[in-house]
C-alpha positions in Angstrom: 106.9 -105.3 -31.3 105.6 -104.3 -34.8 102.2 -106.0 -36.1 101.6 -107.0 -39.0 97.6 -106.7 -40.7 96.5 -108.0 -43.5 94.0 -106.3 -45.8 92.9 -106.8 -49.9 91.4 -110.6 -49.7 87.5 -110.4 -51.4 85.5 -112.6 -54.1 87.2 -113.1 -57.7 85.6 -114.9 -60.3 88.4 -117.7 -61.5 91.3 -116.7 -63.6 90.8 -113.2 -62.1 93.9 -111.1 -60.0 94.2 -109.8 -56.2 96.5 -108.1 -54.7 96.9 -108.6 -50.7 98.5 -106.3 -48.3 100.4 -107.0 -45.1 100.9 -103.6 -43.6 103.3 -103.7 -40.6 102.8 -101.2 -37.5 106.6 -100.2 -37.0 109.5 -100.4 -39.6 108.9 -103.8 -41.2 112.7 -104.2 -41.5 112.6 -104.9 -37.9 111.0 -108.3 -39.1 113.9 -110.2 -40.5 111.1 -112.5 -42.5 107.9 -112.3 -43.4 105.7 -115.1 -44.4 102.4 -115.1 -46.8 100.5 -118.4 -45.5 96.9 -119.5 -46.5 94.3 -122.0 -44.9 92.0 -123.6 -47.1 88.4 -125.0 -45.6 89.5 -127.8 -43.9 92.9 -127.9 -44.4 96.1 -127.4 -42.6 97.3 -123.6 -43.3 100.2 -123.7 -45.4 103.2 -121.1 -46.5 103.0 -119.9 -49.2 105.6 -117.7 -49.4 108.2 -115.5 -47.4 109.9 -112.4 -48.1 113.4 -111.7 -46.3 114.3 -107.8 -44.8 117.1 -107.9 -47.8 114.5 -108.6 -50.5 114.9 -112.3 -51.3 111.8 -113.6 -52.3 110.8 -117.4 -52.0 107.0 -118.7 -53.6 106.4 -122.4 -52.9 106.2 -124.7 -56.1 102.5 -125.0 -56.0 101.7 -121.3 -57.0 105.4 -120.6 -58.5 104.6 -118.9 -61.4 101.2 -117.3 -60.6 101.9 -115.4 -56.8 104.8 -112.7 -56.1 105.8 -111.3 -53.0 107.2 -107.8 -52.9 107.4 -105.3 -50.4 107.0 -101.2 -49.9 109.3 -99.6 -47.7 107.9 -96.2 -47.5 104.3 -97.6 -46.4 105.9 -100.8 -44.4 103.9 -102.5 -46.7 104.4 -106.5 -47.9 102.1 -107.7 -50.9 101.0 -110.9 -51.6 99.9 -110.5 -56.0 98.4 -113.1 -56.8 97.3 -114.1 -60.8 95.4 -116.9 -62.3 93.3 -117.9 -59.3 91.1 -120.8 -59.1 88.8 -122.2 -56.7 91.7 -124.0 -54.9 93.0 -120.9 -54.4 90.2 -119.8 -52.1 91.3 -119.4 -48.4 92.1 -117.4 -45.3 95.7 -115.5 -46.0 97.9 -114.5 -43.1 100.9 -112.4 -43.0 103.5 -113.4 -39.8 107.1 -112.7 -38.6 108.3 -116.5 -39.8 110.6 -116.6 -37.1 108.1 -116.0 -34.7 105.9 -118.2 -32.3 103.7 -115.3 -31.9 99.4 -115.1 -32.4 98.4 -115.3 -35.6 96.2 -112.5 -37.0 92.6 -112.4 -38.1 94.0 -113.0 -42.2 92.4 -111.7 -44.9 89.6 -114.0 -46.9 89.9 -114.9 -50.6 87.3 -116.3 -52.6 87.4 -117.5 -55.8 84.2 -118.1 -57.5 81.8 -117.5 -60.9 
């Protein structure tokens, strides 16, 4: 089964840039899906975005615009960019098989602050 790990999260000041990475164990084209998900203090985690095996990319509406998911096939490697950030962006990010009912990882924090 391949595992996916994610890495990159830190502190950025607001309207700064980060770059996450979701770096997969095996061959991540063994994973058909991968989703990009956050949890905010004291909210519900939330998708924020998937990336299929055949390279169809899907952002929700909320950070259309400002997040991109692409992925590197020679490092098994899934990125989560992610521009413009603001405090509301600050949360743990998780990278998972979407189709799967599997454990969720430790995620990767982001904080956005001055």
């Amino acid at each position: 089964q391949v595992r996916l790990v994610e890495s990159g999260g830190g502190l950025v000041q607001p309207g700064g840039s980060l770059r996450l990475s979701c770096a997969a164990s095996g061959n991540i084209f063994e994973i058909s899906t991968i989703g990009w998900y956050r949890q905010a203090p004291g909210k519900e985690r939330e998708l924020v975005g998937i990336i299929k095996a055949g390279g169809f990319v899907n952002i929700v509406d909320s950070v259309k615009g400002r997040f991109t998911i692409s992925r590197d096939a020679d490092k098994n490697t899934v990125y989560l960019e992610m521009h413009s950030l603001g405090p509301e962006d600050t949360a743990v990010y998780y990278c998972k098989d979407f189709n799967s009912a599997g454990p969720w990882g430790q995620g990767t924090q982001v904080t956005v602050a001055s």
